[in-house]
Structure formats: C-alpha cells, structure tokens
C-alpha positions in Angstrom: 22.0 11.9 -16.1 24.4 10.0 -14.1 26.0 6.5 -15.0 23.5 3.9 -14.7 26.2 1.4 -13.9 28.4 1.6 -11.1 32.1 0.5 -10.3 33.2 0.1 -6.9 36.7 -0.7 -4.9 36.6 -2.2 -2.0 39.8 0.0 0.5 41.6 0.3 3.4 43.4 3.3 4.2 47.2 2.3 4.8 48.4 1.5 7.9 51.5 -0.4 9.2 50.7 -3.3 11.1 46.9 -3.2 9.8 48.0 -3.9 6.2 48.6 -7.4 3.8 50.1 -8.2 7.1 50.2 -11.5 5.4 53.1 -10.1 3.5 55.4 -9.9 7.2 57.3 -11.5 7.3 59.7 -10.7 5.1 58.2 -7.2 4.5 58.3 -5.2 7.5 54.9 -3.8 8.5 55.7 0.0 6.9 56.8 -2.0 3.6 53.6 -4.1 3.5 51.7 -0.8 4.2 53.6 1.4 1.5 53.2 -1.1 -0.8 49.2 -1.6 -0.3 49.2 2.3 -1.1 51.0 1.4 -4.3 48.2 -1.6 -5.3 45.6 1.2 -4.2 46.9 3.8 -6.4 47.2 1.8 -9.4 43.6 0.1 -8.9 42.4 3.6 -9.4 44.5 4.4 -12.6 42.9 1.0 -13.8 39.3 1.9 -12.8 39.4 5.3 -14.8 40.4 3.5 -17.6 37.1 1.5 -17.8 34.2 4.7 -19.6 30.6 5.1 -18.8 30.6 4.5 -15.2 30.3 5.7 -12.1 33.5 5.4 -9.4 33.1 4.7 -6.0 35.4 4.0 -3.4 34.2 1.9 -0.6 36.7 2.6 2.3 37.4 1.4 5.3 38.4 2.9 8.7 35.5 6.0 8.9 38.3 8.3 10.0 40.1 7.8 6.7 37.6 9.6 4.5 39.7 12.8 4.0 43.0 10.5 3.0 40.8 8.9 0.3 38.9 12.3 -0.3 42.7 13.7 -1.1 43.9 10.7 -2.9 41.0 10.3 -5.1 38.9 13.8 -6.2 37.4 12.5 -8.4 35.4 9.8 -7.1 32.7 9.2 -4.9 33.4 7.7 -1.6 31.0 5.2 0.9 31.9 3.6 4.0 31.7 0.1 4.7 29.3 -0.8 6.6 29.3 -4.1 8.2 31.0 -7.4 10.7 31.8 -9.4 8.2 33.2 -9.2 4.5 30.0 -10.4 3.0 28.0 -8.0 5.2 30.3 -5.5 3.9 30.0 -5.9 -0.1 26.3 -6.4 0.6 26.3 -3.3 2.0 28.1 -1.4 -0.8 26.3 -3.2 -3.7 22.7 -2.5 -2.1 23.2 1.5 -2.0 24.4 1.6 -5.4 20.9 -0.2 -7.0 19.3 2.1 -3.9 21.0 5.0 -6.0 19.6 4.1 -9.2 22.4 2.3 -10.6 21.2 -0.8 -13.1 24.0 -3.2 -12.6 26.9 -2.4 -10.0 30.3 -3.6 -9.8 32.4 -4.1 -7.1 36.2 -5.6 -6.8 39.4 -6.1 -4.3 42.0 -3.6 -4.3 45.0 -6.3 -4.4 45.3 -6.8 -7.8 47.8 -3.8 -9.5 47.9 -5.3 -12.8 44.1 -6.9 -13.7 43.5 -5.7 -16.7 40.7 -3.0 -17.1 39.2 -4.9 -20.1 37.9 -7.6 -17.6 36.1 -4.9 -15.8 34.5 -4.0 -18.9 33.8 -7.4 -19.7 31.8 -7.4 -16.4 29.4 -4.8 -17.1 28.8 -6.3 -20.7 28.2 -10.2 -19.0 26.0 -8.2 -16.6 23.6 -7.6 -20.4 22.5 -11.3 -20.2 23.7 -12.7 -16.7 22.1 -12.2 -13.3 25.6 -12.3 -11.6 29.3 -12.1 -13.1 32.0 -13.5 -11.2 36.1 -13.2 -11.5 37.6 -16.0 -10.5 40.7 -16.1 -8.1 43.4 -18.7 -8.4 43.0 -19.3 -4.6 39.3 -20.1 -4.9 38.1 -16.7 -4.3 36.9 -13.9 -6.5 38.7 -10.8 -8.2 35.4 -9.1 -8.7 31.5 -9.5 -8.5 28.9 -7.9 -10.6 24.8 -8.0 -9.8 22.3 -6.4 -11.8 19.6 -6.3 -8.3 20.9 -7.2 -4.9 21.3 -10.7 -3.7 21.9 -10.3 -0.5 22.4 -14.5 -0.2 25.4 -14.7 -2.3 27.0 -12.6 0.1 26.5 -13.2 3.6 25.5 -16.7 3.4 29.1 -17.3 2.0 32.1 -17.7 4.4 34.7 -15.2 2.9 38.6 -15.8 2.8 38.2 -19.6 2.3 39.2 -21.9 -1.0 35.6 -22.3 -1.6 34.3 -19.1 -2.0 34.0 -19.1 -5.4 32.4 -22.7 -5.6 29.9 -22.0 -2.6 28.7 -18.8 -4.5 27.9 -20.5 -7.8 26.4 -23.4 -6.0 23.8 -20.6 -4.3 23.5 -19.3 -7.9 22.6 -22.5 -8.9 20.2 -23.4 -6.1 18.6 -20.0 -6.7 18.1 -19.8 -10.3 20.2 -17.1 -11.3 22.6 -17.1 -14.0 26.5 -16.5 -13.7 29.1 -15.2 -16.1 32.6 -16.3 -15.7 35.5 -13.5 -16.5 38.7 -14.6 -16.9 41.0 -15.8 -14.1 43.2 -13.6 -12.0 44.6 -13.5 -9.1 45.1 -11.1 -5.5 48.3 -10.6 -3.9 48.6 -11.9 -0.4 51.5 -14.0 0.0 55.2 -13.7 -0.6 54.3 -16.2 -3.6 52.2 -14.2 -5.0 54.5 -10.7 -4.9 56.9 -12.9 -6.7 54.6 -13.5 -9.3 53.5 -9.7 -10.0 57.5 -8.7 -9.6 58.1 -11.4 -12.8 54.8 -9.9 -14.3 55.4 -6.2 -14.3 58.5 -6.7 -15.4 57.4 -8.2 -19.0 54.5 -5.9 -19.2 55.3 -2.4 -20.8 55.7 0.7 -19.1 53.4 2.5 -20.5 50.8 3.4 -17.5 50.5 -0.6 -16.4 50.8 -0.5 -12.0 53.8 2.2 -12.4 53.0 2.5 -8.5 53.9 -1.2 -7.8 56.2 -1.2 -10.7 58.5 1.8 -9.0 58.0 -0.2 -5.5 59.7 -3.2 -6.5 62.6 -1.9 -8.0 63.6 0.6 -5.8 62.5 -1.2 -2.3 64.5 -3.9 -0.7 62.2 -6.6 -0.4 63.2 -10.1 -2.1 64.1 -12.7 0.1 66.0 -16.0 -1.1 64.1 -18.7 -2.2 64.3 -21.9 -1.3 
C-alpha cells in the first residue's frame, strides 16, 4: 500500500534570467540560476531524509518534466497548475487527498538548510491539527500541511506579501480550524538572506547538510562588500 501521507516541493526548472532574480544584482542571472539548482538539489536530499511518505515534485515550466524526471528518479512528478501561487498549491494539495493521501505536505524549494525534523514535525501536528504552518521570518510560510483541502486558505490569500502568514491564520480562525505552528525559518530571496545561509553553512557540519549550496558558495565569486 502506498504512503498515506504525502510530501510535496514546490519547483522551477533553472533558468537564467527566470530564477531568484531577486538575487541580480549582484549575482549575474546564470549565478542566480546555478545556484537555485543547488537549493533544489539539496531540498531533495532533505526530503528523502523525512520516512514513510510519499515524494512529489510539483514543477513548473510543463516542458521541464524530463530535467526533473533526470534529476529526481525517484520521485513522483505533477505539474502546477494554476494563475496564481495560491491557485497553484491548491492545485497540488487537492490531487494528493484526490490520490488517497490522509494529510499532504507541501513546502518552497528556497530553503537548503531547513531541517528535515520540521518536516516530520509537520505530518505529526497534522495528528491533532487541521492545518500546520511554518512560519517565515518575512511573514510568509516555509511549509503548509492540510489533512482535507481548504481551498480558502489558499486562494483567498494574497501570496508574496508580509502578511501571508497572519491572513492565513486569521481565515483559520474565522473558519474554525485548528493550526499548528513549526518552528521558524526562513527562504532565501535577497542578498541578506544569502549572507545569512553563507554564515550558517559554514557552522553547520559537513556531513550531508546543503553540500550543493555549501560547494556554491565557496568556490563561486559572489560576495559583494557590505556596507
């Protein structure tokens, strides 16, 4: 019998110019895109870590199937369907429970080093909770976990604003359903933020933690001075 619980990553294939553009200047678009490959590769390494479930890769452009087909065998593979963001994870979330999964998972792809013990946290929250969240420090969310689909939380929520968090628990709320809270992380988007995983990685060990990333920064000329 397949896993009843589900684990998703939300992907873009790599592509200069169409990648954490955010990040160019001072990367140059084929930096930004090479290192999005990295976060990607090491997102998978930290999803295999987490047992019992069932990976998925929800990828974005249609084309790219065979690149994520080659980059990830094992794992299953569903394309995005949707306008917006919350259209999107809708989407994704909605065939999994359609598939006969009993609580589904599904988080960014611009986080290298969350730890997988959050994402196992999630499906055990997911036990007594209607909804389990992963907060971002920007006001966004690392991760969300249903255990049916709630379509609301989703599309009625503008996306890539500092109040996506707080609008989805306050549609919780109004709704009745209950939320878990993991622990906070945070998405790399800005300069600021690369700064921040270069001076993480390089106190964590090296023993299988974002070595994708981890080889990036330190053989890729990238830092800029601050000022």
């Amino acid at each position: 019998m397949p896993p009843s619980r589900a684990l998703l990553v939300v992907a873009k294939r790599p592509s200069p110019g169409q990648t954490k553009t955010r990040l160019c200047p001072p990367l140059t678009p084929a930096q930004a895109a090479d290192l999005y490959d990295c976060f990607l590769r090491d997102t998978l390494d930290t999803m295999r870590k987490v047992p019992g479930v069932k990976y998925m890769i929800g990828y974005l452009p249609e084309a790219s199937r065979g690149y994520f087909r080659q980059l990830a065998p094992d794992m299953e593979l569903i394309c995005q369907n949707g306008k917006s963001l919350g259209e999107r994870l809708d989407h994704l979330l909605t065939e999994m429970f359609v598939g006969g999964s009993q609580c589904a998972v599904v988080m960014d792809s611009d986080s290298p080093t969350l730890p997988a013990g959050y994402i196992a946290q999630a499906f055990d929250c997911l036990t007594d909770a209607d909804v389990v969240l992963g907060p971002t420090r920007d006001g966004g969310y690392y991760l969300i976990g249903l255990k049916q689909p709630q379509p609301h939380l989703l599309r009625q929520v503008k996306m890539s604003t500092p109040h996506v968090l707080t609008d989805t628990l306050a549609l919780a709320e109004a709704t009745g359903l209950s939320v878990a809270l993991l622990p906070p992380w945070y998405d790399v988007d800005t300069i600021a933020d690369l700064y921040q995983l270069d001076r993480e990685i390089a106190g964590l060990n090296t023993n299988g933690n974002a070595d994708a990333t981890r080889h990036w920064l330190a053989h890729t000329e990238w830092h800029i001075p601050r000022i």
